[in-house]
C-alpha positions in Angstrom: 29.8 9.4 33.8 26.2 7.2 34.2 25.8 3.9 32.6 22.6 4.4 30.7 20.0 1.5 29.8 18.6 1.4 26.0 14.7 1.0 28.5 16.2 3.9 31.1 16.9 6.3 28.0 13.4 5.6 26.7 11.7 6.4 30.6 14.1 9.3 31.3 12.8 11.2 27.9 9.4 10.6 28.4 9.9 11.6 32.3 11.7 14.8 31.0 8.5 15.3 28.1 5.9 15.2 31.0 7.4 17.3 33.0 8.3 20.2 30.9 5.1 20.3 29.1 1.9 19.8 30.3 -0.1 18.9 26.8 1.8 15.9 27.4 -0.1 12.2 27.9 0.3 8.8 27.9 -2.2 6.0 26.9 -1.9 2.4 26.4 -2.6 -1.2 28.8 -0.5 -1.3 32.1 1.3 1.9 31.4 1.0 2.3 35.2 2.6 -0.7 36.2 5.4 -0.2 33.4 5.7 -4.0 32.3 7.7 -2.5 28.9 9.8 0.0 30.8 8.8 2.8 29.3 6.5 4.3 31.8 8.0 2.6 34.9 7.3 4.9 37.9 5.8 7.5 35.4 2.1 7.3 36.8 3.4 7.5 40.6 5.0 11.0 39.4 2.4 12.6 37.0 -0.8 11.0 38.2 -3.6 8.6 36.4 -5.1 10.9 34.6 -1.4 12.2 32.5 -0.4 8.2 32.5 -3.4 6.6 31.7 -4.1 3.0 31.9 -6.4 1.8 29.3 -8.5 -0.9 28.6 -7.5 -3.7 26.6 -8.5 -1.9 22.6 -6.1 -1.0 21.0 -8.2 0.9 18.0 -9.7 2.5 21.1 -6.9 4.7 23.2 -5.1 5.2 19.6 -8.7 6.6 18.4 -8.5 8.6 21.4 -4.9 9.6 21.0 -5.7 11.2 17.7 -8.6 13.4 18.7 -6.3 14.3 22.3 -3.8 15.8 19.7 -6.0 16.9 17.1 -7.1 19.7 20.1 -4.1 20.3 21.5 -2.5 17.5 23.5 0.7 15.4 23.0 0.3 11.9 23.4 2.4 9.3 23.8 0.8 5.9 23.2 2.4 2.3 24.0 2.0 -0.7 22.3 3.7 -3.5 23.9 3.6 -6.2 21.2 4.5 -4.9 16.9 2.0 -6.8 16.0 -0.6 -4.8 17.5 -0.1 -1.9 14.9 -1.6 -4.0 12.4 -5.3 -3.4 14.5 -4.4 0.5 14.5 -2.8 1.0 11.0 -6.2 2.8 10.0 -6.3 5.3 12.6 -2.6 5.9 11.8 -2.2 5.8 8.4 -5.6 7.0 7.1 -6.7 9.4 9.7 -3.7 10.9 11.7 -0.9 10.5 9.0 -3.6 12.7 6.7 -5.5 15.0 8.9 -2.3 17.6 8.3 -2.3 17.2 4.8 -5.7 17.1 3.8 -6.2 20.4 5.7 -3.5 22.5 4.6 -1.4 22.3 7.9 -4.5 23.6 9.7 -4.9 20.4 11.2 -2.1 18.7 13.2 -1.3 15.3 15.1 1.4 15.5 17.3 0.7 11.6 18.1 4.0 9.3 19.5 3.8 5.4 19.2 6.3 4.0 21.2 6.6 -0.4 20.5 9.0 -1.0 23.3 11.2 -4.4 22.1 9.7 -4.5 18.4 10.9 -7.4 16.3 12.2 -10.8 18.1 12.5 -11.9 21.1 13.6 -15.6 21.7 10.9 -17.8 22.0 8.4 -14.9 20.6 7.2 -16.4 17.8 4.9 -15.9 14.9 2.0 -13.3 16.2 4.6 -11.3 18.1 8.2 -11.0 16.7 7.6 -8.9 13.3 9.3 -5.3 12.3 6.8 -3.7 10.4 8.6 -0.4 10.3 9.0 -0.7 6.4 5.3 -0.5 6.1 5.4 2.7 7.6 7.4 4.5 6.0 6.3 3.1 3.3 2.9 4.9 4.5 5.3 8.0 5.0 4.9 8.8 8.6 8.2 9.4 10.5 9.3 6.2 11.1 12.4 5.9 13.7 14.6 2.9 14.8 17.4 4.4 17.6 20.0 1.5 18.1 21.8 3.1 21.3 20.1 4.6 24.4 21.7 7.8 23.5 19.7 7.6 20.2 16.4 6.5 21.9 16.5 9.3 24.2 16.9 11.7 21.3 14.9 10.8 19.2 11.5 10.2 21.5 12.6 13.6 23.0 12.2 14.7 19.4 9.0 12.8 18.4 7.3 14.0 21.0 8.0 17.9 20.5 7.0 17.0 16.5 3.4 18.0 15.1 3.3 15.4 13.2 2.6 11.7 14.1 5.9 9.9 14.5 6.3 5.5 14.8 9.1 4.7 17.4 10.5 1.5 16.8 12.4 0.3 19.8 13.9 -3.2 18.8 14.2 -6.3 21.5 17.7 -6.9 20.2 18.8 -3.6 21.5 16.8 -3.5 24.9 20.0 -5.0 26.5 22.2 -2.2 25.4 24.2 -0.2 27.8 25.6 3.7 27.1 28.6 5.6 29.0 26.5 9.1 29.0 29.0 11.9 29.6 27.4 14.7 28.1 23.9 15.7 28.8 21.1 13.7 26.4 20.2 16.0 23.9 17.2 15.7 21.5 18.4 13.7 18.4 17.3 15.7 14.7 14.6 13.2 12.6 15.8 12.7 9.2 19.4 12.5 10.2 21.7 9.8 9.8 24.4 8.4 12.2 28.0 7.6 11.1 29.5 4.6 13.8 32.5 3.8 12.3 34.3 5.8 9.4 35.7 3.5 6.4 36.9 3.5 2.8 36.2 -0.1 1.1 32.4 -1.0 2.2 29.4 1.2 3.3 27.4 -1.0 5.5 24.0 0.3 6.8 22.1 -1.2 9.8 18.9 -0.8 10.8 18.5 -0.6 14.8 20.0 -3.7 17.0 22.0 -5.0 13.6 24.2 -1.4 14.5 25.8 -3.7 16.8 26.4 -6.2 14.8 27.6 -4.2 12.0 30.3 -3.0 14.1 31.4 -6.1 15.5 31.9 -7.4 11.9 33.5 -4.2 10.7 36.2 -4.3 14.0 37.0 -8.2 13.8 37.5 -7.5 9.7 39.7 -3.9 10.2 42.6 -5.8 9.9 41.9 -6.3 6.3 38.8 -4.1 5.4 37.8 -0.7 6.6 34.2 -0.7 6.9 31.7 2.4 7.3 28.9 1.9 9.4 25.8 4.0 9.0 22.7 4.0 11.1 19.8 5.9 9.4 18.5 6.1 12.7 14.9 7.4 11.0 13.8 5.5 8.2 11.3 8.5 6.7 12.5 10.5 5.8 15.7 8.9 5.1 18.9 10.4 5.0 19.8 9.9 1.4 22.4 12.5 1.6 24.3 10.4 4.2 24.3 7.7 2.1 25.2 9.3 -1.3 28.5 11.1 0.9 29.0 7.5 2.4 28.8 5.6 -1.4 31.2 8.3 -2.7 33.9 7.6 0.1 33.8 4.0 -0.3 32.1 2.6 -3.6 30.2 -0.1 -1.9 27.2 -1.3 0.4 25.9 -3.7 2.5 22.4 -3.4 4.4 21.2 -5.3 6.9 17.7 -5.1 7.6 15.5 -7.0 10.4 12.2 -7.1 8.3 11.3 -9.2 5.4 13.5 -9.0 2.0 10.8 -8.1 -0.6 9.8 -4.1 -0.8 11.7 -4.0 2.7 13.4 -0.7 3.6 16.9 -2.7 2.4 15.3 -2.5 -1.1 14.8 1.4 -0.9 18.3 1.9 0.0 19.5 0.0 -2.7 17.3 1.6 -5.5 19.1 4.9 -3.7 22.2 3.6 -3.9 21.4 2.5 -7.9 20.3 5.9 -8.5 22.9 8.0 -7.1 25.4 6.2 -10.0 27.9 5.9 -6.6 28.2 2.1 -6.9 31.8 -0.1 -8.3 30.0 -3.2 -7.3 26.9 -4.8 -7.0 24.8 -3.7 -3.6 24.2 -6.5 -1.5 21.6 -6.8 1.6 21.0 -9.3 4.4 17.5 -9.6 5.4 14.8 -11.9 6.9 13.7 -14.5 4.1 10.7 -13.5 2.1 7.3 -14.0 3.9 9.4 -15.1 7.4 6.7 -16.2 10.4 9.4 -16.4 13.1 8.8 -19.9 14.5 8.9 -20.3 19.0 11.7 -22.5 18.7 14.7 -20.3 19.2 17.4 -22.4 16.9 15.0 -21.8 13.9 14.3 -18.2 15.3 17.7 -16.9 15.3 18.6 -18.6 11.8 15.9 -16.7 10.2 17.4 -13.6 11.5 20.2 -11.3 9.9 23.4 -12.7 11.3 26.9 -11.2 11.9 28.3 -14.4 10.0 25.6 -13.6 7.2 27.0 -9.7 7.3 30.8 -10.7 7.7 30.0 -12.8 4.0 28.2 -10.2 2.5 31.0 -7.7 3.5 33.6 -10.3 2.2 31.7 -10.6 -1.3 31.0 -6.9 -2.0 34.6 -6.2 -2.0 36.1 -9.3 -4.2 
């Protein structure tokens, strides 16, 4: 049995990427050093010029990125703070998201962003805390948000053997989390949901670190309610089948989702929920306000994040 880190899980897939296939690169700014934990001790083991450190452009390396995999390589690129996909979101979503499609399949980007600790961290604030990954599958590149290291091992495993380009959200919130691994780590499918906890009264779906939460509300409230937790895990394409089986077993749903309320991914999974006809009672979903600029003090931080005590409520009031 190994005590796996959520950062560890991350390293040990891209460690396990480089090794076994040679197309395989990495770009961003201080990938050497490994400041994120992603590519700690990486550059030692496969070289500068696999694990390259970059100067500080973001719409540079991911430029480069693209035409690496457009002949044949698979890179991995870092971006160390969310809100620097905001400088890149043409190259991603105009040129590399497209070159596939607008070619028939004879073009392909097999292109991993990595955003080690997306979303907040305390005392973050505005310019550096948000969790854009609605926007992108929105977009409709794969779009992934793993909650336990198990999951982030998988699923970059995955991303990186995809030919298409795939956004790997790995949220702050869930940095700290620690894994009893007694199997070997497996690649994790994209576009497959996770069950956490089975239940019968309440459906309630969380997005990355809010897993946790999700099943610290559902255990403390067992005694009363029996709570499924679902983690889509990837966000596009979503698992609507997952969530249509869960609706039917239980009637009811609660999502909690770490990015702003209006046309956020909790919306999408409601308008699923709505359209599937599954529902005895009004969908409910606990988000960030509308328009939230995370503040640096971390009192008013934290109180315009999702909660446990805003998802115990919203569990208590979808099942009066």
């Amino acid at each position: 049995m190994t005590l796996l880190s959520y950062p560890k899980a991350l390293n040990r897939a891209l460690a396990d990427a480089l090794a076994d296939d040679p197309a395989v690169c990495v770009l961003g700014e201080d990938v050497g050093a490994g400041l994120a934990g992603l590519t700690l001790g990486l550059q030692q083991r496969f070289g500068a010029d696999r694990v390259v450190d970059t100067p500080l452009s973001e719409q540079a390396f991911t430029s480069a990125a693209i035409g690496a995999a457009l002949v044949g390589m698979r890179p991995v690129i870092e971006l160390q703070i969310p809100s620097l996909l905001y400088l890149v979101l043409e190259q991603l979503a105009n040129q590399a998201h497209k070159f596939s499609l607008m070619t028939g399949g004879q073009a392909r980007v097999p292109l991993t962003v990595v955003v080690p600790g997306s979303g907040s961290r305390s005392g973050w604030a505005g310019q550096h805390s948000d969790h854009p990954y609605s926007l992108f599958a929105h977009i409709g590149m794969k779009t992934l948000v793993p909650a336990t290291p198990g999951d982030a091992y998988g699923l970059l495993a995955s991303a990186i053997r995809d030919d298409d380009p795939v956004v790997l959200f790995a949220p702050a919130g869930a940095l700290a989390v620690r894994e009893d691994v007694t199997a070997p780590l497996v690649p994790v499918p994209i576009g497959r949901a996770r069950v956490h906890r089975p239940g019968t009264d309440v459906t309630l779906v969380a997005v990355g670190h809010l897993v946790h939460d999700a099943l610290a509300v559902a255990e403390e409230l067992a005694p009363e309610i029996s709570v499924e937790v679902l983690d889509p895990r990837t966000l596009y394409p979503l698992d609507r089948a997952a969530l249509t089986a869960s609706l039917a077993r239980t009637g009811r749903l609660v999502v909690a989702d770490d990015s702003n309320r209006t046309s956020g991914l909790a919306a999408e999974l409601l308008a699923t929920a709505a359209e599937s006809g599954r529902l005895s009672a009004p969908p409910l979903r606990v988000t960030r306000p509308d328009g939230t600029v995370l503040p640096f003090a971390p009192a008013l931080d934290r109180a315009l994040q999702p909660s446990r005590d805003a998802l115990r409520e919203a569990v208590l009031t979808a099942v009066k």
